[in-house]
PDB file of N, CA, C, O and CB in Angstrom:
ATOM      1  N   UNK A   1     -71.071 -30.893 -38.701  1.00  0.00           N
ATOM      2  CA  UNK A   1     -70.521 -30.285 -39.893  1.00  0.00           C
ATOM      3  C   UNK A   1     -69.016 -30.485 -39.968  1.00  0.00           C
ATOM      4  O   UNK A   1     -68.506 -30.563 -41.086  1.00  0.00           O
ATOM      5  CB  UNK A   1     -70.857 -28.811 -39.932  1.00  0.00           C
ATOM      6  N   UNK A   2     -68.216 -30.579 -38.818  1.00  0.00           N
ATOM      7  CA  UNK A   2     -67.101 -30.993 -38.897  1.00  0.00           C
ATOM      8  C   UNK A   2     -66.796 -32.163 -39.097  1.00  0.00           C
ATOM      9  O   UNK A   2     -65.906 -32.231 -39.944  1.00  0.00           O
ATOM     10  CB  UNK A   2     -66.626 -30.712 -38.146  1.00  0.00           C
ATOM     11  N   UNK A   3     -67.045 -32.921 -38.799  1.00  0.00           N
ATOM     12  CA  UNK A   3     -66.892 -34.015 -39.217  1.00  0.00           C
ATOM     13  C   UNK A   3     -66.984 -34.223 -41.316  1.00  0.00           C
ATOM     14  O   UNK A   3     -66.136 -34.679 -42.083  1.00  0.00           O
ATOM     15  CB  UNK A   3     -68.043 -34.732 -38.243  1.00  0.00           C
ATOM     16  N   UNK A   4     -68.119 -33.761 -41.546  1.00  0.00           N
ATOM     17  CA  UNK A   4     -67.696 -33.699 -43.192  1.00  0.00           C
ATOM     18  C   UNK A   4     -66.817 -32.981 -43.474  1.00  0.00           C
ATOM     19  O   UNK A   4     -65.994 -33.401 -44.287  1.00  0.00           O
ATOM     20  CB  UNK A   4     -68.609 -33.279 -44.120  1.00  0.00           C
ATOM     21  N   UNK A   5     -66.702 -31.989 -43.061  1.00  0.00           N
ATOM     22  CA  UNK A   5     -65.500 -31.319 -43.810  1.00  0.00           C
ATOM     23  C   UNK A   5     -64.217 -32.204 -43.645  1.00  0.00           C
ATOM     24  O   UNK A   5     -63.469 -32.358 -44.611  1.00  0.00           O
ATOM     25  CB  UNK A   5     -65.189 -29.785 -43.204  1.00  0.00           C
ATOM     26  N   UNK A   6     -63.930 -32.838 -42.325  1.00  0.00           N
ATOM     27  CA  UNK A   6     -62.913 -33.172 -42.046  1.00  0.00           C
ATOM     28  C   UNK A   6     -63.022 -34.823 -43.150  1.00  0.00           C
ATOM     29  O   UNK A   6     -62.059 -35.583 -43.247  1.00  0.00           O
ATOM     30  CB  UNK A   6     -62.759 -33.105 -40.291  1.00  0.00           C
ATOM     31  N   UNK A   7     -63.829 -34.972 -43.573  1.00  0.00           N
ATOM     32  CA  UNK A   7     -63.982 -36.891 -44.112  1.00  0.00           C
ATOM     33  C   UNK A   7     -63.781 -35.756 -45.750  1.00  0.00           C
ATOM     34  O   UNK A   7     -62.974 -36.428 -46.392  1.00  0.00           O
ATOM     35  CB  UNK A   7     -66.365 -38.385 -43.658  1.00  0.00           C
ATOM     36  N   UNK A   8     -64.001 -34.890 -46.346  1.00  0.00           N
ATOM     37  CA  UNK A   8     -63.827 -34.489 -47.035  1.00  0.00           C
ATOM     38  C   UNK A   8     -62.079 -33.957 -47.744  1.00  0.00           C
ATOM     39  O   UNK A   8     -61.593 -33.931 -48.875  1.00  0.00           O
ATOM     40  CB  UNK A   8     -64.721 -33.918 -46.688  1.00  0.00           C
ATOM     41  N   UNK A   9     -61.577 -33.593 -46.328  1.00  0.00           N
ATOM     42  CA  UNK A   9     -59.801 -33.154 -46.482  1.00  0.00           C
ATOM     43  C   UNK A   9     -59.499 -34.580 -46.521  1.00  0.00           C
ATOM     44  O   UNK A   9     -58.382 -34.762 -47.006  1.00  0.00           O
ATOM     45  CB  UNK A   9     -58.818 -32.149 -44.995  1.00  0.00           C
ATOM     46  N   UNK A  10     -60.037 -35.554 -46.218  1.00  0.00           N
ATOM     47  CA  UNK A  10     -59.200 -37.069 -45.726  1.00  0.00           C
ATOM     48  C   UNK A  10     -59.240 -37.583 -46.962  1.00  0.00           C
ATOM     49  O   UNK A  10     -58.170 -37.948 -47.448  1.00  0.00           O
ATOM     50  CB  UNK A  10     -59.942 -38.244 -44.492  1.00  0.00           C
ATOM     51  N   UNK A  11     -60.492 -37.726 -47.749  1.00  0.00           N
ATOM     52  CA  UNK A  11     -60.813 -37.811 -49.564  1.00  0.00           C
ATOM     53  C   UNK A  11     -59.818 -37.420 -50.023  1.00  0.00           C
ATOM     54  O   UNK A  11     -58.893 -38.011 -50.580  1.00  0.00           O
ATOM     55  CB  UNK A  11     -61.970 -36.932 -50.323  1.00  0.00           C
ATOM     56  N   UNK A  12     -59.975 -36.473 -49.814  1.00  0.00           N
ATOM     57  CA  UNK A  12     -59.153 -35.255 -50.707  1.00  0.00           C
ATOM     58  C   UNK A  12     -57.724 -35.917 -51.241  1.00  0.00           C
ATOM     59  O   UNK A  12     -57.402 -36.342 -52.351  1.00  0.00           O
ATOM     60  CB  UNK A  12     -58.736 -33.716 -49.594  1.00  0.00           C
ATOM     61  N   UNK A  13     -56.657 -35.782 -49.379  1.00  0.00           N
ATOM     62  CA  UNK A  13     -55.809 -35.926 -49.303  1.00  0.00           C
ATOM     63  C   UNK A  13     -55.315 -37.503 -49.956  1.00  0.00           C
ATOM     64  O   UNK A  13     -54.146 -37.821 -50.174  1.00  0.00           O
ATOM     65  CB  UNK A  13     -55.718 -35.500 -48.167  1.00  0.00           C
ATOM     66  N   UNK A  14     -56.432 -38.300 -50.176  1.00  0.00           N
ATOM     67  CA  UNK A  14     -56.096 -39.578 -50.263  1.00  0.00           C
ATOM     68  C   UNK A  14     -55.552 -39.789 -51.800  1.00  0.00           C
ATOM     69  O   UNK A  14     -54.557 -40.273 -52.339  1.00  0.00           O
ATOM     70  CB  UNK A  14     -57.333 -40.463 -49.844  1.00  0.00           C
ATOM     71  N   UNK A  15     -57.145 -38.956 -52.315  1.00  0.00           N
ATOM     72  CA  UNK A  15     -57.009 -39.284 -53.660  1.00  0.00           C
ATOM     73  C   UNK A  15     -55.643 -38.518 -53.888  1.00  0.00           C
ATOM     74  O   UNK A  15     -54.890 -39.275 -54.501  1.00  0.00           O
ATOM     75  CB  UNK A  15     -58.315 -38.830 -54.623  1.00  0.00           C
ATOM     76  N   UNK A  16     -54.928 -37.074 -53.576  1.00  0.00           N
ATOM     77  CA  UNK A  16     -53.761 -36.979 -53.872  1.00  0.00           C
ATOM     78  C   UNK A  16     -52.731 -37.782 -53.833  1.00  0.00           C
ATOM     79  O   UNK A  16     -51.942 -37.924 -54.767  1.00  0.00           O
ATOM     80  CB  UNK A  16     -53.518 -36.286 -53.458  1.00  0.00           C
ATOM     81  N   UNK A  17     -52.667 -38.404 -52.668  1.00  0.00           N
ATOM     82  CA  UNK A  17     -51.638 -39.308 -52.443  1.00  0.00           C
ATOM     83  C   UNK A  17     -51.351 -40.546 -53.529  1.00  0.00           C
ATOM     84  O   UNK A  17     -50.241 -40.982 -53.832  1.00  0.00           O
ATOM     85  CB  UNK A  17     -51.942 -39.840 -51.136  1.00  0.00           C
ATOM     86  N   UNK A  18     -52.899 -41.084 -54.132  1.00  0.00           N
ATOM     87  CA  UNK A  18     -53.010 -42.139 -54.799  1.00  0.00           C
ATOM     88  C   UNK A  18     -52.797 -41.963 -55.853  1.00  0.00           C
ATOM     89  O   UNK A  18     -52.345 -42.921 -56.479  1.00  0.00           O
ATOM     90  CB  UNK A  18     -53.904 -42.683 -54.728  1.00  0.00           C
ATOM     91  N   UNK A  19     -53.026 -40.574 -56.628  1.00  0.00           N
ATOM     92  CA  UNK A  19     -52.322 -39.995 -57.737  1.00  0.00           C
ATOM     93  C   UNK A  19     -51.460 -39.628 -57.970  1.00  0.00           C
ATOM     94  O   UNK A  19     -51.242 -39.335 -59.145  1.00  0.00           O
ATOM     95  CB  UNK A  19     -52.546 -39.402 -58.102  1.00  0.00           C
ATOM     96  N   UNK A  20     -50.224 -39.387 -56.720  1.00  0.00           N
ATOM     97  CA  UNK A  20     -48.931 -39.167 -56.830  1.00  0.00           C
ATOM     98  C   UNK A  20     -48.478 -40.378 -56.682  1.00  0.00           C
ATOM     99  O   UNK A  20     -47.545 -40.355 -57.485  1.00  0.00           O
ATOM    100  CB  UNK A  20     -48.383 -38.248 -56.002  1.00  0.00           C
ATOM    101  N   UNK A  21     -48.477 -41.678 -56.113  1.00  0.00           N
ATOM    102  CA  UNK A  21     -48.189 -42.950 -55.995  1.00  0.00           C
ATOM    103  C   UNK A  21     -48.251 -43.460 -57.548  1.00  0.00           C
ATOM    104  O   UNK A  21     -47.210 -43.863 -58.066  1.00  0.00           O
ATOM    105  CB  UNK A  21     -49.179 -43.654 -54.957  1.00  0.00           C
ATOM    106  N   UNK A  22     -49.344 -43.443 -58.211  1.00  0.00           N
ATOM    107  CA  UNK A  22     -49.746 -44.016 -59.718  1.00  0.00           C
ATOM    108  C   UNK A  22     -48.719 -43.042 -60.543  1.00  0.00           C
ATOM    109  O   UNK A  22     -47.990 -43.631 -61.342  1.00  0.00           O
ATOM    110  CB  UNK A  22     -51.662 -43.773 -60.244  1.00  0.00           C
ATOM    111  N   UNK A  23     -48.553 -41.427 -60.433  1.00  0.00           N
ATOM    112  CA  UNK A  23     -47.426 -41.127 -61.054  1.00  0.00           C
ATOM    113  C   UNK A  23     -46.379 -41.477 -61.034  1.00  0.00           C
ATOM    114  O   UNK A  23     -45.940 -41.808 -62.135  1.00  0.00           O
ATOM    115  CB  UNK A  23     -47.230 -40.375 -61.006  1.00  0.00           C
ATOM    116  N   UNK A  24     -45.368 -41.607 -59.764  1.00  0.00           N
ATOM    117  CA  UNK A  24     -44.216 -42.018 -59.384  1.00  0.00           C
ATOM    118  C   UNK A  24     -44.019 -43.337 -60.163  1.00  0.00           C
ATOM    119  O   UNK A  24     -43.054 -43.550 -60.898  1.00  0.00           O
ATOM    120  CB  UNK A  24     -44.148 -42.105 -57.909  1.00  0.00           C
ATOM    121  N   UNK A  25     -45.074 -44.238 -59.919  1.00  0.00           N
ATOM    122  CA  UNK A  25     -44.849 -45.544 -60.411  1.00  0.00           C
ATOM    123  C   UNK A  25     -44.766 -45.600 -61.769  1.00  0.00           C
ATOM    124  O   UNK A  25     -43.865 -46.227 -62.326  1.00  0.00           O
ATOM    125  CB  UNK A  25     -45.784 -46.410 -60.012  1.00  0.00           C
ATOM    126  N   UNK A  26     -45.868 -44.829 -62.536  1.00  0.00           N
ATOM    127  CA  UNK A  26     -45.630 -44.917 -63.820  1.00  0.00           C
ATOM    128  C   UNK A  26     -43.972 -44.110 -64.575  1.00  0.00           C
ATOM    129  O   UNK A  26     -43.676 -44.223 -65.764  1.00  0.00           O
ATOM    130  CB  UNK A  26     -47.033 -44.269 -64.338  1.00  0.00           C
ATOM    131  N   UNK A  27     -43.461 -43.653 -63.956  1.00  0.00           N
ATOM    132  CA  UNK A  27     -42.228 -42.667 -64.191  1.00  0.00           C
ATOM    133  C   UNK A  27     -41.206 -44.071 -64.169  1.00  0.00           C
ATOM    134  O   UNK A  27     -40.383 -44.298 -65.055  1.00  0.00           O
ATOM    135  CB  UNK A  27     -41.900 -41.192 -62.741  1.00  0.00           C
ATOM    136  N   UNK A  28     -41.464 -45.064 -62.829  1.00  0.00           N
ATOM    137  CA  UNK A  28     -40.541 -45.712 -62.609  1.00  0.00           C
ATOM    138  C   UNK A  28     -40.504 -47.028 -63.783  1.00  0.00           C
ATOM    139  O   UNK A  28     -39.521 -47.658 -64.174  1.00  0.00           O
ATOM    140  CB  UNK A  28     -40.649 -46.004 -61.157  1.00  0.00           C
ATOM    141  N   UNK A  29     -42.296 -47.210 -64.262  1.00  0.00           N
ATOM    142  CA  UNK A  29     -41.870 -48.296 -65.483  1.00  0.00           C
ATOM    143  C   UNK A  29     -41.414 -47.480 -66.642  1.00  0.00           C
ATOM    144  O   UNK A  29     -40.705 -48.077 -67.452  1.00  0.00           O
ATOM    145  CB  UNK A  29     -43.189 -49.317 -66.041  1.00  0.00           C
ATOM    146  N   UNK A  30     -41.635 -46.462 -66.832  1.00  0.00           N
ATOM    147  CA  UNK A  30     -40.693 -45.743 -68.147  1.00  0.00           C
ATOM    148  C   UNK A  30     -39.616 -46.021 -67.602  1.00  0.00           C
ATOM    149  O   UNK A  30     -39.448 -47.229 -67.765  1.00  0.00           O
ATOM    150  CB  UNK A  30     -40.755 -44.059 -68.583  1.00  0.00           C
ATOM    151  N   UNK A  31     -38.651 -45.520 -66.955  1.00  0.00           N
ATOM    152  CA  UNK A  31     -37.226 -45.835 -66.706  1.00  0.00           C
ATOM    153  C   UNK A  31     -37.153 -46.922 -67.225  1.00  0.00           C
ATOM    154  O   UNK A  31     -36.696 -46.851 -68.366  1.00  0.00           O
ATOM    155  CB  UNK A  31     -36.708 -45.868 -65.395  1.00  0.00           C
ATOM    156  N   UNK A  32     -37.529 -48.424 -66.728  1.00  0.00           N
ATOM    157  CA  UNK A  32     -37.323 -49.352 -66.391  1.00  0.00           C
ATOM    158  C   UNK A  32     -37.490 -50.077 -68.151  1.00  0.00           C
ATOM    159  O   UNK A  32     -36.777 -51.047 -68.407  1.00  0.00           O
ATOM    160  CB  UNK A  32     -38.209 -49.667 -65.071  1.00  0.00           C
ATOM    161  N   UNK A  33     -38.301 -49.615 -69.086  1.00  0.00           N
ATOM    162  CA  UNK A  33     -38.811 -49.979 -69.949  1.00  0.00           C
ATOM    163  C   UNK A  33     -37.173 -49.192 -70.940  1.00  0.00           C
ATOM    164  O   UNK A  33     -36.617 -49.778 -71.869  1.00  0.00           O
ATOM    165  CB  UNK A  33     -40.592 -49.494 -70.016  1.00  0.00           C
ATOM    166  N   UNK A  34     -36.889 -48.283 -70.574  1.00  0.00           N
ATOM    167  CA  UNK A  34     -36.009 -47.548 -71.736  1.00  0.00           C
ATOM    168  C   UNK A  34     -34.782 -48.233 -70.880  1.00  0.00           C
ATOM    169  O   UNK A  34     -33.707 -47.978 -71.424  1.00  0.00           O
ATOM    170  CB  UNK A  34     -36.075 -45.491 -71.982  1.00  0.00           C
ATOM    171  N   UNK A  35     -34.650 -48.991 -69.752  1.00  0.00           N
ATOM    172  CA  UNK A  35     -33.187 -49.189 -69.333  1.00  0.00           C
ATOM    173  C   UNK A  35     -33.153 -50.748 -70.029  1.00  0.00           C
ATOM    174  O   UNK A  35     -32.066 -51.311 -70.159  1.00  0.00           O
ATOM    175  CB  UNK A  35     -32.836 -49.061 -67.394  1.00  0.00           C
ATOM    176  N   UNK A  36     -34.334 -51.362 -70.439  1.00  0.00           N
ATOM    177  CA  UNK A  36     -34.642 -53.074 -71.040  1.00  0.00           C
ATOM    178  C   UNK A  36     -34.324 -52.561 -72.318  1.00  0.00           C
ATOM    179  O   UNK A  36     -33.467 -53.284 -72.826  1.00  0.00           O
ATOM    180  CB  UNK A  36     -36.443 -53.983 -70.916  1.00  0.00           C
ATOM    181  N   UNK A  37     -34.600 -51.754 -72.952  1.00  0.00           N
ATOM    182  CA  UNK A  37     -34.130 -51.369 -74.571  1.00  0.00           C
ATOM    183  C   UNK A  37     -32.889 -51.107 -74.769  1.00  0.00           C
ATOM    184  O   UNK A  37     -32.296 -51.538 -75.758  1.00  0.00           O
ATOM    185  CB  UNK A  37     -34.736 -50.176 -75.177  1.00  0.00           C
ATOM    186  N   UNK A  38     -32.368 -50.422 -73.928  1.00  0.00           N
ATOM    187  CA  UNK A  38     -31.066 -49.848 -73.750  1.00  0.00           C
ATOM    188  C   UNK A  38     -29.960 -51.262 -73.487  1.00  0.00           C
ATOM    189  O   UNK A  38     -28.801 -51.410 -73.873  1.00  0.00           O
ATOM    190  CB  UNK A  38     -31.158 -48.672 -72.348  1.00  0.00           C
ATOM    191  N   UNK A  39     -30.529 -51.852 -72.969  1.00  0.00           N
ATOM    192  CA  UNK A  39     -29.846 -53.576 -72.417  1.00  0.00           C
ATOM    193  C   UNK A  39     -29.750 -54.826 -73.666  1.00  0.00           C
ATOM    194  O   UNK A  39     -28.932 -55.700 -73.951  1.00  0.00           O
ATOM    195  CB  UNK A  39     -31.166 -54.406 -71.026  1.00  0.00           C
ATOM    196  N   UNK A  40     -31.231 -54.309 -74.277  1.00  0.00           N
ATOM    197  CA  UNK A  40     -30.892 -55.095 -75.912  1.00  0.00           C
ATOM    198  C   UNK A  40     -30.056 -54.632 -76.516  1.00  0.00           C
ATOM    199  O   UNK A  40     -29.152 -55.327 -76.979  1.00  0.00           O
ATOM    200  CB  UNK A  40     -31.870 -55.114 -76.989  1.00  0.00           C
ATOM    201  N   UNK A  41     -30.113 -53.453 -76.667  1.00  0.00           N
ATOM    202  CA  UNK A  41     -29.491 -52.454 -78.359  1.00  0.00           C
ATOM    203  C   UNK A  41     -28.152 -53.436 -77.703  1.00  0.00           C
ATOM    204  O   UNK A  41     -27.631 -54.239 -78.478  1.00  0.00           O
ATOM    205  CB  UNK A  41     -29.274 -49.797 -78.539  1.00  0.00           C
ATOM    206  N   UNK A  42     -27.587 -53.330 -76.148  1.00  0.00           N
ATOM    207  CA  UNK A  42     -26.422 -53.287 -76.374  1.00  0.00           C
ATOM    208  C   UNK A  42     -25.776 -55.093 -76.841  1.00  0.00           C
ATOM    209  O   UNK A  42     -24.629 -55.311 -77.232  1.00  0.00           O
ATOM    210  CB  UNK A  42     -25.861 -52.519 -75.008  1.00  0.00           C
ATOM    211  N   UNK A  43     -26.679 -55.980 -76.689  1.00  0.00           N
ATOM    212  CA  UNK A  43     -26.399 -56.843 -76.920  1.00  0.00           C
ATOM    213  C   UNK A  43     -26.064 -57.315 -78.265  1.00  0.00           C
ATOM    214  O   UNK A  43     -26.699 -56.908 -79.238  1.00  0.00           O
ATOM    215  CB  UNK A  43     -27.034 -57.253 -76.416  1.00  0.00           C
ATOM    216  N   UNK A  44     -24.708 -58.495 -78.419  1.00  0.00           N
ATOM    217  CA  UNK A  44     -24.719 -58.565 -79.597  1.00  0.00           C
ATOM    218  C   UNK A  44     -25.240 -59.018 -80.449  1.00  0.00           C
ATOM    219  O   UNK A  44     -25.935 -59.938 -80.018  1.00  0.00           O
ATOM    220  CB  UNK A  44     -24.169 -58.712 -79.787  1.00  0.00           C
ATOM    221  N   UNK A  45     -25.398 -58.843 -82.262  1.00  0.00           N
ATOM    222  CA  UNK A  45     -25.895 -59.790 -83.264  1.00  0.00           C
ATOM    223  C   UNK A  45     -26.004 -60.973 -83.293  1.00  0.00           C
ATOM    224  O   UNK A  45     -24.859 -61.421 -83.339  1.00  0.00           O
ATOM    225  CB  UNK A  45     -25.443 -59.743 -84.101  1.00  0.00           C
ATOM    226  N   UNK A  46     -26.733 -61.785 -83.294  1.00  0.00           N
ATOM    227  CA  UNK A  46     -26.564 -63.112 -83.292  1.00  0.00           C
ATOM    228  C   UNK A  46     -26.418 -63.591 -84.524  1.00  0.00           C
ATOM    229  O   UNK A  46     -27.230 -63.078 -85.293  1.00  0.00           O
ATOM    230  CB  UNK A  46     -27.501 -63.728 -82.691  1.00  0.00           C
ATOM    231  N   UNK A  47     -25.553 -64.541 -85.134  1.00  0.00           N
ATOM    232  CA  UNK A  47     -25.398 -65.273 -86.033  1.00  0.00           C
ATOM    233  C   UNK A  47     -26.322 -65.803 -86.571  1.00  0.00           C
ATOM    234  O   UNK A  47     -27.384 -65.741 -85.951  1.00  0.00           O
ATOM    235  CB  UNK A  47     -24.761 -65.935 -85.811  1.00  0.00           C
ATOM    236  N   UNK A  48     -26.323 -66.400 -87.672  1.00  0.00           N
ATOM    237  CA  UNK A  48     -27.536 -66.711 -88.594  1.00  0.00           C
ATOM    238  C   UNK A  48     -27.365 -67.957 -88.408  1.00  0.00           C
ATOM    239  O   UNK A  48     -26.215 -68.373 -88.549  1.00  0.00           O
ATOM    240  CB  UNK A  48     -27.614 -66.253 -90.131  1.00  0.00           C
ATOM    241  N   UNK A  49     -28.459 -68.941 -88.032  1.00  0.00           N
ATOM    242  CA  UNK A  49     -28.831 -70.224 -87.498  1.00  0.00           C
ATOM    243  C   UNK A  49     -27.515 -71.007 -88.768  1.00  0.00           C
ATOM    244  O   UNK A  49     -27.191 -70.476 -89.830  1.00  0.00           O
ATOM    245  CB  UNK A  49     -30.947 -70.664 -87.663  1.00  0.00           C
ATOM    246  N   UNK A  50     -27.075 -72.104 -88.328  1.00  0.00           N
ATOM    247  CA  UNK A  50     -26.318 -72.986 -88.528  1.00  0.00           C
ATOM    248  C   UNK A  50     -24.951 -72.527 -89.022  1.00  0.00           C
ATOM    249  O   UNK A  50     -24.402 -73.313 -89.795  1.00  0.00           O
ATOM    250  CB  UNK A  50     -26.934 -73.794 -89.280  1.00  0.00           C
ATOM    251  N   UNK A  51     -24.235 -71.299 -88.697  1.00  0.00           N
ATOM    252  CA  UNK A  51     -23.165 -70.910 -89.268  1.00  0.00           C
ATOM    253  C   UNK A  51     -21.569 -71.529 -87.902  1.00  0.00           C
ATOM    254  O   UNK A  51     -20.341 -71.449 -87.927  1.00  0.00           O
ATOM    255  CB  UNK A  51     -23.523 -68.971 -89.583  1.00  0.00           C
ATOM    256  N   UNK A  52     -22.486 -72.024 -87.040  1.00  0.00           N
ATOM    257  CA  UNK A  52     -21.439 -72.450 -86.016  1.00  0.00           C
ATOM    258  C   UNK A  52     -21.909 -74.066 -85.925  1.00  0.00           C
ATOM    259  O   UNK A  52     -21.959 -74.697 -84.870  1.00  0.00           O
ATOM    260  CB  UNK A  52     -21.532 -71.483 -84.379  1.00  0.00           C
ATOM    261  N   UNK A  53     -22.109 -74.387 -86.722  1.00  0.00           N
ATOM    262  CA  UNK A  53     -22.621 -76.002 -86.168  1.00  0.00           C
ATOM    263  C   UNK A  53     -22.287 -76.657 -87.237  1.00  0.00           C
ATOM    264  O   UNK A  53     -22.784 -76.499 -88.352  1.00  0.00           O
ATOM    265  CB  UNK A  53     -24.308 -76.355 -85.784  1.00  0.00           C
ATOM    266  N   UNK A  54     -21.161 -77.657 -86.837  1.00  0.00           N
ATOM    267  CA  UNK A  54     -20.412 -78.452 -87.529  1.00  0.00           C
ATOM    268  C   UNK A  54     -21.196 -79.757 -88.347  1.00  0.00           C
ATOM    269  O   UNK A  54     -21.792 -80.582 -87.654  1.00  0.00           O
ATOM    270  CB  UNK A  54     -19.416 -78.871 -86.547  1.00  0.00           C
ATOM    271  N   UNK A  55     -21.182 -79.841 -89.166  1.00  0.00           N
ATOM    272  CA  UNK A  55     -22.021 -80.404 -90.167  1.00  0.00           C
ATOM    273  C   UNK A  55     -21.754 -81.746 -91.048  1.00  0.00           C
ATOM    274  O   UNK A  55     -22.521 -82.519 -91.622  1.00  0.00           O
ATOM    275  CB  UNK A  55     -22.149 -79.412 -91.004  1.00  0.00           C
ATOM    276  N   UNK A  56     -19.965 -81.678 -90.875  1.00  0.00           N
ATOM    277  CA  UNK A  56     -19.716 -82.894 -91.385  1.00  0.00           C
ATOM    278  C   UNK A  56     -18.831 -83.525 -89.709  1.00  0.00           C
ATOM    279  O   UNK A  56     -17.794 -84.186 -89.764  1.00  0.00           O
ATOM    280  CB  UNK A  56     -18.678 -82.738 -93.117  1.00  0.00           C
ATOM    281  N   UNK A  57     -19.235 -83.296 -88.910  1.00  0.00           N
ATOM    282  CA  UNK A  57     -18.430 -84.009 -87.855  1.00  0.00           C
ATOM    283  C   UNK A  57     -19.135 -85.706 -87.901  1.00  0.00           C
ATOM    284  O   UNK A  57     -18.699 -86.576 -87.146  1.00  0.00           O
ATOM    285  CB  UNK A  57     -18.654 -83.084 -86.144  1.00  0.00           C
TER     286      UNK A  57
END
């Protein structure tokens, strides 16, 4: 009987662990996803295709 109980806390404990691992991680691609947006916004406008390209050279 000990033995199940004990393969039962080991379950247990696992699946916690594996659900705090899948949280953590998912926390860390939000960051990571709002710090890539945050990295565009800051970039600048780009010019409208052919306004820098010399045309009668």
């Amino acid at each position: 009987m000990d033995s199940i109980a004990s393969m039962a806390m080991d379950m247990s404990a696992a699946s916690f662990a594996t659900n705090y691992s899948m949280a953590v991680t998912k926390k860390m691609m939000d960051a990571q996803e709002l710090a890539g947006q945050e990295l565009l916004n800051m970039l600048p406008e780009l010019p409208a295709k052919g306004d820098f390209i010399d045309t009668y050279a």
